[in-house]
C-alpha positions, 0 to 999 in steps of 0.5 A: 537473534540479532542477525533476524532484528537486524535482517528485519529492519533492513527488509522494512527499509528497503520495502519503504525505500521501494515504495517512496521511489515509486510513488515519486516517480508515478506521482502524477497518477498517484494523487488526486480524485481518480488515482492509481498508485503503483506503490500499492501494489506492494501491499502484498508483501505482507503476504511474504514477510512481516517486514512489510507492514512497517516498510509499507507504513514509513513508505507511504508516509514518507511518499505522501510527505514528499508528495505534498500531500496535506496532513489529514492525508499523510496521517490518515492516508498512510493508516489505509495502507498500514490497515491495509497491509496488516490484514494481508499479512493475517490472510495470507495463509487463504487464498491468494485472490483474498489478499488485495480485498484489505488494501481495497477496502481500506484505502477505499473506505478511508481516502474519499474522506480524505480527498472531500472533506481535506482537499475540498473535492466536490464530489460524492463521496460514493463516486470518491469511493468508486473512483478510488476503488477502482484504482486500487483494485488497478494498483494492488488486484492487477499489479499486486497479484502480478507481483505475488506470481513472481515472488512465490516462485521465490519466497523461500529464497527472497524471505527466508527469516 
């Protein structure tokens, strides 16, 4: 029981770790009106394990902190993708093609917000919604899904608690 805790733990962190780094590294393209952040291709892993869904989380908080990202957004920002991350893991169980509409929606229904009323962006919030909507259906439709491929192959060797 204590090796599954412990084997738990270390899969969230790594997960957070891998998130943080990619935000870093793609932050360019992952902030902003029009973003997409490869990091949330990883909402997918909830798929896989339940050690993604507080990885995703920490990630994506740690990623916004380390991004600069105001306090609306850190908060409300890193619940799109936890929100986001807890509905692929109820889906996973249908088809693989309804996994990347949760984090869609949620970082498309939440960020808009974020970015207009947070960053003072003077855009419509529909045309925030559309613009991040499509960066996300980018990040976690086409990355995401390209992600899922590959680890399927390797699901019960790669998660097997």
């Amino acid at each position: 029981m204590k090796y599954k805790k412990t084997l738990f733990i270390a899969y969230a962190a790594m997960i957070a770790a891998i998130y943080v780094i990619l935000t870093s590294i793609f932050a360019p393209f992952g902030f902003g009106e029009i973003q997409v952040r490869v990091a949330e291709a990883l909402t997918i892993l909830p798929a896989f394990t339940s050690a993604a869904i507080p990885g995703l989380f920490i990630g994506c908080l740690i990623g916004n902190i380390l991004g600069g990202a105001i306090l609306p957004d850190i908060i409300f920002g890193s619940l799109a993708t936890l929100i986001g991350a807890v509905f692929v893991f109820l889906l996973r169980r249908k088809s693989k093609y309804v996994l990347p509409l949760a984090p869609v929606l949620s970082n498309s229904l939440i960020i808009p917000f974020i970015l207009r009323f947070g960053y003072g962006v003077n855009l419509p919030i529909p045309f925030l919604m559309l613009s991040i909507g499509i960066g996300e259906i980018l990040s976690c439709g086409v990355l995401g899904m390209l992600l899922y491929n590959a680890l399927s192959k390797y699901r019960h060797t790669l998660f097997r608690f």
